[in-house]
N, C-alpha and C positions, 0 to 999 in steps of 0.2 A: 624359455627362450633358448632357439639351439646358438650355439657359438665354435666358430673354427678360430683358431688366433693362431699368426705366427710372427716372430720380430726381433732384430737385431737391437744389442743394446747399445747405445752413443753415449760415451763421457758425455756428464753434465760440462758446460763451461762456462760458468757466467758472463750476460754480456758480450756473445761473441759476434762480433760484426758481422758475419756473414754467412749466420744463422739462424733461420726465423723457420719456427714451428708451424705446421700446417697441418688440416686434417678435413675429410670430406668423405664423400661415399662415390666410389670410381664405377660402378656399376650396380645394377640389382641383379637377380637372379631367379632364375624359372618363370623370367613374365618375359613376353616380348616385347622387342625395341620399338619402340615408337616410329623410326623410322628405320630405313636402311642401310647400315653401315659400309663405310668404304671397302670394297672387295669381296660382297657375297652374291654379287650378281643381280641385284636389285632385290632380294630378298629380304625381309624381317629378321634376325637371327633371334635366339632364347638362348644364355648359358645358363647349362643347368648347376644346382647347388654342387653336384658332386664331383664337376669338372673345376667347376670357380677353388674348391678347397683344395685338391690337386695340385693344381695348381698356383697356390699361394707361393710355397717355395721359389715360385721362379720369379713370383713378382716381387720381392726384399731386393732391394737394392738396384730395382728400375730407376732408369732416370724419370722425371717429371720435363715434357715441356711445353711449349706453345710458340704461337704466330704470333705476330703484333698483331695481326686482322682480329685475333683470339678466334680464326674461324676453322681451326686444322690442326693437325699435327706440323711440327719442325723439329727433325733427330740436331739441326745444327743447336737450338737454342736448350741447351738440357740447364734447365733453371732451378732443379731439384733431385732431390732422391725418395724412395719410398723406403721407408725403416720398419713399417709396421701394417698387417693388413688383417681383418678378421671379416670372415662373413656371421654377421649377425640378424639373425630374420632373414628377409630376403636381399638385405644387404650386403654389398661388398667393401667394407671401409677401409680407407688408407689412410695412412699420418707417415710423415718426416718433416723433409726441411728443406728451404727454400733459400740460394744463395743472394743472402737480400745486398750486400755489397753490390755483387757480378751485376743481380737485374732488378735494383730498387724498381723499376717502372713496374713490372708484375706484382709485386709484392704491394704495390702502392695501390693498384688495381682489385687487386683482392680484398687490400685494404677498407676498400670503397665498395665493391659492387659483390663480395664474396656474399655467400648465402642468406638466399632470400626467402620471405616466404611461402611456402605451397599454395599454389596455386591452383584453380579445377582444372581438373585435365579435360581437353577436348576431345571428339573422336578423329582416329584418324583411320587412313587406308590400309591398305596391307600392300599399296604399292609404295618405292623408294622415291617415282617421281612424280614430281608434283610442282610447279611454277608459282611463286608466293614474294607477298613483297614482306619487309621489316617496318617498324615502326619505332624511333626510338633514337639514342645516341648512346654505339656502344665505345668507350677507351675516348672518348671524344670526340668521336667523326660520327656525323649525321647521318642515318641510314633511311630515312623518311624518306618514303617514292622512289624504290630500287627501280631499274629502269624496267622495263618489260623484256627490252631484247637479251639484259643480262640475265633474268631468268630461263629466257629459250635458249641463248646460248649454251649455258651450262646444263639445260635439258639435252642438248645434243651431245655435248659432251659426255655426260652421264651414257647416253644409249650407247655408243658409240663403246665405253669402255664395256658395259657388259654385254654388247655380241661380240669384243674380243675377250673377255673372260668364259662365253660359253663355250668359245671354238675350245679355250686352252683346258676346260675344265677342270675337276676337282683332283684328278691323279687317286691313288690308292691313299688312304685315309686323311687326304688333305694336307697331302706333304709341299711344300714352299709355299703353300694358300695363309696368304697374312691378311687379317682385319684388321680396321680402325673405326671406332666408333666414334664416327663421325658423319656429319647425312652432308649430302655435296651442294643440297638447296637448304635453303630457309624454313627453318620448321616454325611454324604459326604456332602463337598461346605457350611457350616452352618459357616461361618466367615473365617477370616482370621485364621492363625495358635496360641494357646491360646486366641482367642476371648469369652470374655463371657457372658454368659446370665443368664434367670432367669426362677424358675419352681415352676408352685403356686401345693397344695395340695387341696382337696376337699373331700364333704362326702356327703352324705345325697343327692345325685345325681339323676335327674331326667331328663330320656332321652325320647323323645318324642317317639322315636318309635326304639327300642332296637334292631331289625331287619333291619336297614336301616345300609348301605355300610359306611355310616359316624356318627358316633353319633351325635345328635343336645341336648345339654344339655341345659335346659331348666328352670332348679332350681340345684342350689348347695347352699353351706355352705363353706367359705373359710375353713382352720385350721393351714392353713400356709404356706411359701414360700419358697423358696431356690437359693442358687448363685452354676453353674456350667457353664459348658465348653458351648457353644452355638451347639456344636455338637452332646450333650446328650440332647437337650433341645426337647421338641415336637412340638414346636410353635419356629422356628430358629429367627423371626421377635422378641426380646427381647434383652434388654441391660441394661448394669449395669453401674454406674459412684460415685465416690466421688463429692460431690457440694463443 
């Protein structure tokens, strides 16, 4: 088993209100995303192993956050920190700690609906869009019979941002190009019903050949992470847990 490990050390504290232990696997590596992450232009992306260890260093001391939707990223709600990340297998794992005071409501979420079990994967496309309903109730709200026009909506939407991301394109090695893994539709079969996962951000993004059907990213820069639904996630192979 190969292993990169890197991590800051936290005083033990016993007891301490407004820190709850957490750990999950924030992406895989050298397989491609299931679906299309926020900001590659409707593309697949693949980070490879030797980009993801590289960059560990910058992922220690991201913040952790999320949406109430649990369907996106939110830089306002930073509910945690990363202390510790190692790529293990084709793994990319993360553990810190979650400001269970500040957002008992996530912590209570995780509590409940953190990692679930593996489930068969489906096939999917190699395109990012795609119109799908949910089934299920995630955080408590009923998502049973999304509406149709909400899906075409956010289909236009989607198109709409990448013919302005094609105009602005990638610049010399993907300098201000930030990703989030995260898909902007509903990914079908991605856990059980409220299963959830995890979606890293990135910047400073360098894809070997910008032209290829899959992205192969090749150098990034973490900037941070996030906890949502495993249905929104681009990389559905992620999970969340309290230790």
């Amino acid at each position: 088993m190969d292993l990169e490990s890197m991590a800051v050390e936290m005083p033990v504290v016993k007891g301490h209100p407004n820190r709850v232990a957490f750990r999950g696997v924030l992406t895989v590596v050298d397989v491609p995303s299931d679906r299309a992450p926020s900001g590659s232009q409707g593309k697949r992306v693949m980070l490879t192993r030797r980009a993801a260890e590289a960059a560990i260093p910058s992922l220690i001391g991201m913040a952790v956050d999320y949406a109430p939707s649990l369907d996106r990223h939110d830089a306002r709600r930073k509910v945690g920190v990363i202390t510790r990340a190692d790529v293990v297998g084709r793994n990319l794992e993360v553990s810190g700690y979650l400001y269970a005071k500040d957002f008992p409501e996530i912590v209570e979420e995780i509590g409940r609906l953190g990692r679930q079990p593996a489930e068969e994967r489906l096939p999917v496309s190699g395109s990012g869009l795609s119109a799908s309903t949910s089934v299920g109730k995630i955080g408590g709200m009923a998502t049973e019979g999304m509406p149709l026009r909400t899906s075409l909506a956010s289909a236009v939407t989607e198109i709409r941002r990448l013919i302005h991301a094609a105009r602005v394109g990638l610049g010399q090695k993907g300098q201000g190009v930030s990703l989030r893994a995260e898909t902007q539709l509903v990914l079908m079969g991605a856990g059980g019903p409220g299963s959830l996962g995890m979606s890293f951000e990135v910047t400073k993004v360098n894809v070997l050949n910008p032209r290829a059907r899959i992205w192969k990213l090749i150098e990034v820069t973490f900037t941070g992470a996030a906890i949502l639904r495993k249905d929104k996630a681009a990389f559905r192979d992620t999970w969340i847990e309290l230790e």
